[in-house]
Steps between C-alpha positions, in 0.01 A plus 500: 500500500177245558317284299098574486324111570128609450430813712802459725861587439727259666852684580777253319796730618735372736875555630785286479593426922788287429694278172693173532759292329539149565825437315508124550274186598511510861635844551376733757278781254702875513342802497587717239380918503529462092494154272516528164236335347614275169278333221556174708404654915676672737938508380658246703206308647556131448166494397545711213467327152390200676112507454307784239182509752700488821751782436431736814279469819330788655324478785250746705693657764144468751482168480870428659434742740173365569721181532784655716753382262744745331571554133704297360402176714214332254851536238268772272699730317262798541312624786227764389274691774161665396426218237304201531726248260294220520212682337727586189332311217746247234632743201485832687806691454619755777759690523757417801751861462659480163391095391165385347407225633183247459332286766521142416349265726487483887760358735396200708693449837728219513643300811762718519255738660484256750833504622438846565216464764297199504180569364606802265449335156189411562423877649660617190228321278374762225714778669840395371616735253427506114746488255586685207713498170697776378350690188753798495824494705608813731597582845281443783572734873330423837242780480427457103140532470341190373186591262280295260588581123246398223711366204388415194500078457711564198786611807502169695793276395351218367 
């Protein structure tokens, strides 16, 4: 499904490449084929419950290849090819497999990017991955389709 802007439909569809669970501060991220996806983020992320706005990361699959750094390395929790995630828009809801989901606000790239490669947060400046909250638990597969859903405002939590 797209989304007509004007005369020109801009394809919002992508596919999940790859999930992760970072079960505690300083843990390497797992990848997961299938997370369930609670009212709080992914089930046993540590940052789960933590933050309403910062409950899961997803990040465009083109820019870490464009990067040469594999999923799971900038610590998102979903990688999505064929979807440009920095150009979701606050309050839109997608669907991510099972789970509605709304973009919150964008991710900015801390030092810890740093430690990575030198240089790499400040490459990963308005690239980084946007967040989202969870509107509607479910289960979420690598190769769910992710797709903009209109919602009525009445939907969002509050």
């Amino acid at each position: 499904m797209g989304r007509l802007v004007g005369p020109t439909l801009i394809n919002m569809d992508g596919t999940i490449r790859a999930l992760f669970v970072k079960s505690e501060k300083h843990a390497k991220s797992t990848a997961r084929d299938v997370v369930q996806v609670t009212p709080q983020g992914f089930d046993g992320d540590h940052h789960a419950g933590h933050s309403k706005r910062r409950q899961i990361l997803m990040v465009s699959g083109e820019i870490l290849d464009e990067l040469n750094l594999n999923p799971g390395d900038v610590y998102e929790n979903v990688v999505v090819d064929g979807m440009d995630v920095m150009s979701l828009r606050e309050g839109q809801a997608l669907r991510i497999g099972g789970a509605l989901v709304a973009v919150t606000i964008p991710c900015e790239p801390c030092r810890q990017m740093d430690r990575l490669r030198p240089g790499l947060q400040e490459r990963l400046k308005n690239c980084r991955g946007m967040f989202v909250e969870v509107l509607e638990p479910g289960v979420v597969r690598v190769g769910d389709t992710v797709r903009y859903e209109p919602i009525a405002e009445s939907a969002r939590k509050p």
